[in-house]
N, C-alpha and C positions, 0 to 999 in steps of 0.2 A: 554126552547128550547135549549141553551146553552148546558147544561148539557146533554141533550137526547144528540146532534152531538159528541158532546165529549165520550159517551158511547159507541154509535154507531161506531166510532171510536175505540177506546181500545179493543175492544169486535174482532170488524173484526183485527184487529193487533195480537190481542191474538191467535185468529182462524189459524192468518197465522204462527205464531210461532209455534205452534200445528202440522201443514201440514208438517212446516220444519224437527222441529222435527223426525214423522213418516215415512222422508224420507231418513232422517238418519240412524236409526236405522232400514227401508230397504234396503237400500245400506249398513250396517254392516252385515247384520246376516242374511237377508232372499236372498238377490239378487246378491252377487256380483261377480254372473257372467249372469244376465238378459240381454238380448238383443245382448250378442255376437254373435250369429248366426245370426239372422237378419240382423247388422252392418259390420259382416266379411263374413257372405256366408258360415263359417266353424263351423261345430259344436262343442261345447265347448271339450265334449268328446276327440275329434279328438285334438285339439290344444294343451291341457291339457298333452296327454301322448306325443304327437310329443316335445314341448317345455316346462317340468318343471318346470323349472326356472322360465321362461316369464310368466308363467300362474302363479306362485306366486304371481310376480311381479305384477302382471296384478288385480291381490286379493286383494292386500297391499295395491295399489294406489284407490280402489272403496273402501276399509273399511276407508280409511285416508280420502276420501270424505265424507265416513259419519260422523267417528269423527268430520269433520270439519261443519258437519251442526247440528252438535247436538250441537256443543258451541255456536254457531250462531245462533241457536232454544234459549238457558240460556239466552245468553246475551238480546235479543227479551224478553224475557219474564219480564226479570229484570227490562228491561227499561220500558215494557208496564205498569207493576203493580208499580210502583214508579212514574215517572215522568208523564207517559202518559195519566196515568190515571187522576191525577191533569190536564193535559191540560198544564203543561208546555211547552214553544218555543222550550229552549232547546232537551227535548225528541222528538219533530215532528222533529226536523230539524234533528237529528240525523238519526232518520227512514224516514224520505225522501232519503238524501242521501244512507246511505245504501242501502235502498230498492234500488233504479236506478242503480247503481254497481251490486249487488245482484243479483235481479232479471234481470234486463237487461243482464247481463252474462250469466245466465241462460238460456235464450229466443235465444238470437245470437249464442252461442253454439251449444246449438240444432238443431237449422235450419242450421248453417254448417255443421253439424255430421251429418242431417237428422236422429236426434233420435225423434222420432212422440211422443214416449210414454213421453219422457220428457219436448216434446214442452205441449205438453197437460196437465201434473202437473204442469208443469213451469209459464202457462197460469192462471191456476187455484189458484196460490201464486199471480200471478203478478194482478190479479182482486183482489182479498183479500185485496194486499195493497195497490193499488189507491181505493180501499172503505175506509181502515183505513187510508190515505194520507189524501185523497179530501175531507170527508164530515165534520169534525172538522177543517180543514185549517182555513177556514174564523174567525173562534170564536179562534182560539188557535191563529193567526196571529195579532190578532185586540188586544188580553192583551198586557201588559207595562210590 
């Protein structure tokens, strides 16, 4: 029974590593100008040729977001498949933490931005890892 929570565990941790990932590399290459309209009331088009620059700028900083979750997808996975998978302390308390930073960022953001679409993925992460958090905790907290 041990061993089944601790899979169950790893598995949905893996899963969310997966999602992070795929959200990365759409905010690299597929999206990173999704939801400007919705958010500014202007259409991309329009903003684009009005401000240059800004709209580079504005490219740079959503591609540098997905780099940055694409390492953070690596690093999730490295730790799932090593530490997490044994049920070591040290890997849950790592992705405990992280996760609440993490995700919890994610979730408060959104709902100040009133970005729906990202409360909605963000939600969908933040289930994933209190499945991979909560159901192995008791048996990974209880080892020496």
């Amino acid at each position: 029974m041990e061993s089944k929570l601790i899979t169950i565990g790893w598995i949905a941790a893996l899963i969310m590593a997966i999602w992070i990932l795929l959200g990365g590399i759409l905010m690299d290459i597929i999206m990173p100008t999704a939801g400007f309209e919705s958010y500014t009331g202007q259409a991309w088009s329009d903003f684009a040729s009005a401000n240059p620059r800004l709209a580079d700028l504005y490219r740079a900083d959503h591609r540098e977001i997905g780099c940055l979750a694409l390492c953070i997808a690596t690093l999730i996975i490295g730790i799932v498949l090593t530490g997490y998978r044994r049920g070591e302390r040290w890997a849950w308390l790592t992705l405990l933490v992280a996760g609440i930073f993490g995700w919890g960022g994610v979730l408060v953001t959104s709902i100040i931005a009133g970005k729906t679409f990202v409360l909605v993925t963000g939600s969908i992460g933040t289930v994933l890892f209190a499945i991979a958090i909560l159901v192995p905790a008791r048996v990974i907290l209880a080892r020496k």
